[in-house]
C-alpha positions, 0 to 999 in steps of 0.5 A, a space after each residue: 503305690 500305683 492303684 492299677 496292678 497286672 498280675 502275672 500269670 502263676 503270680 498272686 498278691 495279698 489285698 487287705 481290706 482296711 473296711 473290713 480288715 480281711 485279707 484275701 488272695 488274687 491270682 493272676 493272670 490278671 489286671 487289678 485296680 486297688 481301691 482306696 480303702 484297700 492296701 497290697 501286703 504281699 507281691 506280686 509273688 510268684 507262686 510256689 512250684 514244686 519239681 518232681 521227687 521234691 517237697 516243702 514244708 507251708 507253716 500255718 497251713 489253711 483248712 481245706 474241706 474234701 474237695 481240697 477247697 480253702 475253708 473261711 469263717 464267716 467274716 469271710 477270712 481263711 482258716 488257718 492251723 497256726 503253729 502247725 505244718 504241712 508238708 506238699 510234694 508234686 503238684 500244680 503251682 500253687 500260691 500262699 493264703 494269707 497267714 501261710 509261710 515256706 519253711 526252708 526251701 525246696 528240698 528234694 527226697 532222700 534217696 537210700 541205697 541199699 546199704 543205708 537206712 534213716 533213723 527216724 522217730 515219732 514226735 506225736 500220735 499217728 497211725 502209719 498203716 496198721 501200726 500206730 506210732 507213739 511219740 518217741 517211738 524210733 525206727 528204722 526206715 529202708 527203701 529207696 525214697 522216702 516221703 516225710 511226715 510231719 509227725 516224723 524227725 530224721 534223726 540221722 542217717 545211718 549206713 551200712 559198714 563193711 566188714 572185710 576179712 579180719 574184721 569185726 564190728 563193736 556194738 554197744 546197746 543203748 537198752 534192752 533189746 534182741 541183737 540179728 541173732 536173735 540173742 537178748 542184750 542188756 543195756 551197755 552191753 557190748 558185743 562183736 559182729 564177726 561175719 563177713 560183709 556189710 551190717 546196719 546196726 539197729 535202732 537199740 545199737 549203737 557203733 562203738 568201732 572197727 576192730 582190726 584181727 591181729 596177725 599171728 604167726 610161728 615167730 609172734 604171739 598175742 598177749 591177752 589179759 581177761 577184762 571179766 570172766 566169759 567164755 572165748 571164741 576158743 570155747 575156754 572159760 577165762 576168769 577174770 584178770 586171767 592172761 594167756 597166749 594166743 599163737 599160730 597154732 590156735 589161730 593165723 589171726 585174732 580179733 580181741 574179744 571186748 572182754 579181751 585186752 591185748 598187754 602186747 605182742 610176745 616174739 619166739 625165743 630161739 636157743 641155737 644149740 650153743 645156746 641156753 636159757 634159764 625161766 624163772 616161774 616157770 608154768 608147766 602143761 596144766 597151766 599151774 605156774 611155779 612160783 620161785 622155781 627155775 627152769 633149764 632150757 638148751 637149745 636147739 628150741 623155740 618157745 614163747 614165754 608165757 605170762 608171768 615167766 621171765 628169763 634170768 640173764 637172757 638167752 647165754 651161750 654155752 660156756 666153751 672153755 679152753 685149756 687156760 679158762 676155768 669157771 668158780 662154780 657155789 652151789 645154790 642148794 645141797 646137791 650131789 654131783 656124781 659121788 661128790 656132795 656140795 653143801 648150800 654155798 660149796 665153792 669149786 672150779 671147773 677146769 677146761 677144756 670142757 664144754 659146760 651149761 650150769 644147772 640150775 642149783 649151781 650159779 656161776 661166780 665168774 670166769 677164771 683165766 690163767 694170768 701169764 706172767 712175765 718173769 718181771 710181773 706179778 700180781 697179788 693173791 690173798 687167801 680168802 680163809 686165812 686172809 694171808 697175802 703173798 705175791 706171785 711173780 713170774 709164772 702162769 698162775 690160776 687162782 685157786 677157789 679160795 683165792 682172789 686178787 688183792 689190790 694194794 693201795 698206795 699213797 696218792 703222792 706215790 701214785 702219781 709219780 708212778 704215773 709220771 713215766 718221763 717228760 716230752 721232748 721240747 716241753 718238759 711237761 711230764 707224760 702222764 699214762 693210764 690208772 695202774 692195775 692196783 692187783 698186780 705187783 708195783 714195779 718202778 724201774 729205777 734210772 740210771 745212775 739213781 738210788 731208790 729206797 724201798 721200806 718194809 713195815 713188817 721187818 722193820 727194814 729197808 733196802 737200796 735199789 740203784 739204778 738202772 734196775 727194775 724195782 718190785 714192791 713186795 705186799 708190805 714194802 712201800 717207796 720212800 718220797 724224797 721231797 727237794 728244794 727246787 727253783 732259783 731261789 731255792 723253795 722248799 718241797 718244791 720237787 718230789 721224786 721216787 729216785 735219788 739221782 747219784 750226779 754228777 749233776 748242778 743245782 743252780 740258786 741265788 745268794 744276797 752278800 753284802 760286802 765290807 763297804 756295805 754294798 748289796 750284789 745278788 749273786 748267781 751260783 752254780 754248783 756241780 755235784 754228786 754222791 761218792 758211793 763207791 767209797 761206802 761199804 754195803 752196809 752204809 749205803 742207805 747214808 745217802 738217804 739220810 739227809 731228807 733234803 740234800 739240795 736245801 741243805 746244801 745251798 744254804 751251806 755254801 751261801 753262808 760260807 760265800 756270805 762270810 766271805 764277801 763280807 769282809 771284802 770291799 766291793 771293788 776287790 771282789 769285783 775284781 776277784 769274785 771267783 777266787 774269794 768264793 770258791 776259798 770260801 766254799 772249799 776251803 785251803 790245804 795247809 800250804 794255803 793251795 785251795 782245795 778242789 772239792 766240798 763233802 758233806 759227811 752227813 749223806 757223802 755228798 760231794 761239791 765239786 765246783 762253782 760257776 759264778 753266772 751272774 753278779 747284780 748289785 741289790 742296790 739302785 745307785 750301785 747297779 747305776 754307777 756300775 752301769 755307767 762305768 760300763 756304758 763308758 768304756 763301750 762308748 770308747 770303742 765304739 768311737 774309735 771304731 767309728 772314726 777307723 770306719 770313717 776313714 775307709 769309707 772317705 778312701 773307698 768314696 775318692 775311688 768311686 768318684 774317680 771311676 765314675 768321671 772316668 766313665 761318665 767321659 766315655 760315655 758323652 764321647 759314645 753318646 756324640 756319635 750316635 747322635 751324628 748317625 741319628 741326624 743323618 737318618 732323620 733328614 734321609 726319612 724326611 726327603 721320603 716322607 715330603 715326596 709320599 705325603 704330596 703325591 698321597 694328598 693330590 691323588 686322595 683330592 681328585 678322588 674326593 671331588 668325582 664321589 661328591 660329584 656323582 653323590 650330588 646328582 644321585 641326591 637330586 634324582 632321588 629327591 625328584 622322585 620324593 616329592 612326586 610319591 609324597 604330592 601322589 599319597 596326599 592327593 589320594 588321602 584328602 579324596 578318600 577323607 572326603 568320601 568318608 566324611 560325605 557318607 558319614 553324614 548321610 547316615 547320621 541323618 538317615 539315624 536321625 530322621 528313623 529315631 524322629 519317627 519313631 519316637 514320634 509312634 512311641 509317644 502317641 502309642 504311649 498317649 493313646 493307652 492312657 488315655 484308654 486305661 484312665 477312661 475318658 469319664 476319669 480324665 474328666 473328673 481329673 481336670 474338675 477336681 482341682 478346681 472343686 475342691 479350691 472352691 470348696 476350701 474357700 467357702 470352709 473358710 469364709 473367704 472371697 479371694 486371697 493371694 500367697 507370696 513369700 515376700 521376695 517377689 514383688 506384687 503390683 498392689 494398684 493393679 491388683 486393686 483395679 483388677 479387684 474393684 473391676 471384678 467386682 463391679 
């Protein structure tokens, strides 16, 4: 570090003393020399300046006497406060003792608007004034600037908030204290500030938030519940858990009270004058509510419900109604009605057309309309008191007020075949329509030509129903369910059916026979049928249902009619007559041995009458094989000779095609020849043409090209003349100005040359010349001496004459040094 130290002006250094140990202050402007016993422990630092309207906290401040000078002990250290502070506002730039530090930075003063105040408190003993502070006293500060104080923390800076219209501020106090209108407030208690404009709460006050007022108006009202009991702004005592209305009428607005709890917003009810309402726990004008009592409103009326009452069913419509419609009134309690007296429970209807609002010990059953009925409709009535159950069919009904509909259950297989209506065009699927009406009568609408049977219960009873009619259950009467075989072959309860169809109709199925040589066919039968009813009395046409499944029965009748028979056949006979060994099998022969036409079956006069054979398959592998080659043979056989027969036509019809074709290829070559002869006599005219233009074109094309090459070359050559002289021009003028710029280059480069030699010729003995005045000529001198002194001194604390230092790597003539050393000392 450099002993010599030019203090700036408004900059100071800290010196210690190592003597001594003091440190003391040195304030610029000025040049200090530091000795060798003294050290620099800060700076130079620039001192501390203080702006206008701003301030800093000095921690460690040093004690000033009244004349505001530093006071030292008597070592001659300044005092100092350690561990306190001082705050400083404006004033000269000042620097820092020893031991003192800037805590933070410059800061400049709070400025407080006229809404705003700071929130301070006292953190040790003072006296502001006449008033003298405690610590942890608080307050508030309001002015426009404000000058801290060591023995004062800003808590916090607190503004004003503004209330605007339908606005209220909640307070909260933090201790016992006396609110702006002088009222005393408890600790956590809470209060609303309603008047307009801004406020700044006080030191014990605390901002809980803004209320917002709710807007009332003639369709909404406020729905409070008393937190605690108080007193409204209304002057109305409230107990506590107490609800009640705020509306338009008491108010246009509401700001809750903080005692007050908002349950929620309640909207007008309005009743029409078609309209009614019924209340259940109803309050009336003394504000007493009737608990299980109800209340008749009818419009037209507006209202709102207040808490605790609630609407039964919501806002109805006055009941109109019409000739058809009728109401099943019960009578809640005993009442008389006019000169009729109902009992608790008393059932009646009330006809129309009438208009009809029920009061309120009457309760509505239901609405009742006339059913219309077809003459093919009906419904089912039961009686409620005898429990008796009849059908009404084909005319307008009302039921009485001890009645009711019956539904009447069918089993699940009935039903769905009564919703089964027919099958869709193409697929077959059947179509599948909505769940029946169970109240009103089943119908069943029997095909034509079909039988359906209908059984009742209660007479013990059935009765036949053919086709095509409209079938109606009665209460005790059920469908009887035929279930058939179905498929090829034949499976059990495979189809099931409402109706039995009377034919004429088929049934196809699959019979295994074996014949007389054992071999296996697989027979497929079709047989026509039907049911000779005409030949039945009335009183036996329910034979017809006697056989539960006809088409089972019958098929295994015939297949073992037609296996008897096959069987004692050989294969190759009934191949030949299949048809007539089964139907003799089947129907049988007159007593002339003619075969009969028909088969009946006197169980149910089910009559077949004929057989369609449509296939017959052998069972057996090998015979099915044989069978097949046999058959393969005889088409193999036609189908040669059919092929040799086409053979034949088509080798005449290729003969006259060829003919044709020699025929037409001669008269073509002759056409051909003569067109040829007309195209050589066209080509030679073109080329006479063609040699006479091509040689005048390319003579004429050669002297034209000869005169433009020639005019092109002496243009060439005048343009090329005038080249040569631009460019030899261009470069004559570049090299002159080149030189001329190079020349001047180089003069000012020396000019540059020979002022910096000056002046750094002037900057050095300028430079040499301070030195030599800051360093002192006696300093120089003793400079040059030292050296050489204190070589000596350390020689003679060593006892020693003379020495030499090497590092071994460069080497020392020993014989001259020798000489010179013996020379010496002679």
């Amino acid at each position: 570090m450099t002993a010599v130290i030019r203090i700036k002006p408004l900059h100071y250094v800290h010196v210690l003393d190592n003597n001594t140990n003091i440190t003391r202050l040195e304030v610029g402007p000025k040049t200090f020399t530091r000795q060798d016993h003294e050290k620099i422990v800060e700076g130079p630092t620039a001192m501390i300046m203080i702006p206008p309207r701003s301030y800093c906290v000095i921690s460690n401040p040093v004690v000033r006497d009244d004349k505001g000078v530093a006071v030292a002990d008597k070592f001659g250290n300044v005092k100092v406060r350690w561990e306190d502070e001082e705050i400083r506002f404006e004033q000269e730039p000042f620097p820092l003792y020893p031991g003192e530090k800037v805590v933070g930075k410059i800061t400049p003063l709070t400025l407080l608007n006229a809404d705003s105040a700071l929130l301070l408190r006292c953190i040790r003993d003072f006296k502001d004034g006449e008033k003298v502070r405690v610590a942890g006293d608080e307050w508030l500060f309001t002015g426009t600037t404000y000058y801290p104080r060591v023995e004062v923390k800003v808590v916090e800076l607190r503004n004003a908030t503004v209330l605007k219209p339908n606005q209220a501020l909640r307070l909260r106090a933090k201790k016992d204290c006396v609110d702006f209108q002088g009222l005393p407030r408890k600790a956590g208690e809470e209060w609303l500030v309603r008047k307009t404009g801004s406020y700044l709460p006080g030191v014990e006050e605390e901002v809980v938030g803004v209320v917002q007022a709710e807007v009332l108006t003639e369709k909404r009202a406020l729905h409070l519940r008393a937190l605690k009991t108080f007193k409204d702004i209304f002057g109305k005592k409230r107990k506590a858990g107490e609800e009640w209305l705020v509306t338009f009428t008491d108010a246009e607005t509401h700001i809750p009270d903080v005692y007050e709890e908002v349950v929620g917003k309640v909207n007008i009810t309005t009743l029409s004058n078609r309209q009614y309402c019924i209340i259940l726990d109803p309050i009336d004008e003394k504000g007493h509510q009737h608990f299980g009592k109800r209340e008749l409103k009818r419009g037209e009326a507006s209202f709102f419900l207040r808490p605790g009452e609630r609407l039964e069913s919501g806002i109805q419509n006055v009941h109109i109604l019409g000739e058809e419609e009728a109401l099943l009134l019960r009578a809640r309690i005993p009442f008389k009605e006019g000169e009729v007296e109902h009992p608790a429970g008393d059932l009646w209807m009330l006809r129309g057309p009438c208009e009809y609002v029920p009061p309120v010990n009457v309760e509505i059953v239901e609405n009742r309309t006339s059913i219309a009925l077809d003459e093919n409709e009906g419904i089912y009535v039961r009686d409620r008191k005898t429990g008796k159950v009849r059908e009404v069919v084909g005319q307008t009904y009302m039921l009485n007020p001890n009645e009711e509909l019956w539904a009447k259950e069918l089993p699940a297989s009935v039903e769905e075949l009564l919703s089964k209506t027919g099958r869709e065009p193409g697929t077959g699927k059947p179509v599948v329509v909505g769940s029946r009406d169970k109240t009103r009568v089943v119908t069943y609408r029997a095909p034509h030509n079909s039988a359906v049977q209908v059984y009742d219960y209660t007479a013990k009873q059935s009765r036949i129903v053919f086709g095509p009619e409209l079938v109606m259950l009665k209460v005790n009467e059920e469908f009887t369910v035929l279930t058939l075989s179905g498929g090829v072959p034949k499976v059990q309860n495979k189809i099931k059916s409402l109706a039995l169809l009377l034919g004429p109709d088929f049934t196809t199925d699959i019979v295994i026979v074996e014949t007389s040589d054992h071999a296996r066919l697989s027979l497929r039968l079709s047989y026509n049928w039907h049911f000779d009813v005409a030949s039945l009395k009335d009183s036996e046409k329910s034979k017809i249902f006697s056989v539960p499944d006809f088409v089972g029965d019958a098929c295994k009748a015939i297949a073992s009619r037609v296996r008897g028979a096959v069987a004692a056949v050989s294969f190759d006979s009934f191949h030949k007559n299949s048809a007539d060994i089964i139907k003799a099998a089947v129907f049988g022969t007159e007593e002339d041995g003619s075969p009969r036409n028909s088969l009946k079956f006197n169980a149910n006069n089910l009559v077949i009458t004929n057989i369609d054979i449509q296939s017959v398959e052998p069972v057996d592998q090998r015979t099915k094989d044989s069978l097949q080659k046999s058959v393969q043979l005889a088409i193999e056989i036609t189908t040669k000779s059919q092929e040799a027969s086409a053979r034949r036509d088509a080798e005449r019809a290729e003969q006259e095609a060829k003919g044709r074709l020699e025929r037409q290829k001669l008269e073509d070559e002759s056409k051909a020849e003569s067109a040829k002869k007309k195209l050589l006599e066209l080509q030679a005219e073109s080329a006479v043409v063609e040699a006479s233009g091509q040689a005048k074109a390319e003579a004429k094309a050669k002297s034209e090209a000869t005169l433009i090459e020639a005019e092109a070359e002496v243009k060439q050559s005048i343009l090329k003349a005038d080249s040569t002289k631009i460019q030899a021009d261009a470069e004559l003028e570049q090299l002159a100005l080149l030189q001329k710029q190079e020349r001047e280059h180089l003069m000012a480069l020396n000019q540059l040359e020979i002022q910096r030699a000056k002046e750094l010729a002037s900057i050095e003995a300028k430079k040499f010349r301070q030195v030599v005045e800051a360093i002192g000529a006696d300093t120089i001198c003793d400079i040059a001496q030292a050296g050489p002194q204190l070589q000596a001194q350390l020689l003679e604390g060593l006892g020693l004459k003379s020495f030499l230092i090497t590092d071994g790597n460069s080497p020392i003539n020993l014989f001259n040094t020798a000489q010179g050393l013996i020379g010496g000392a002679q």
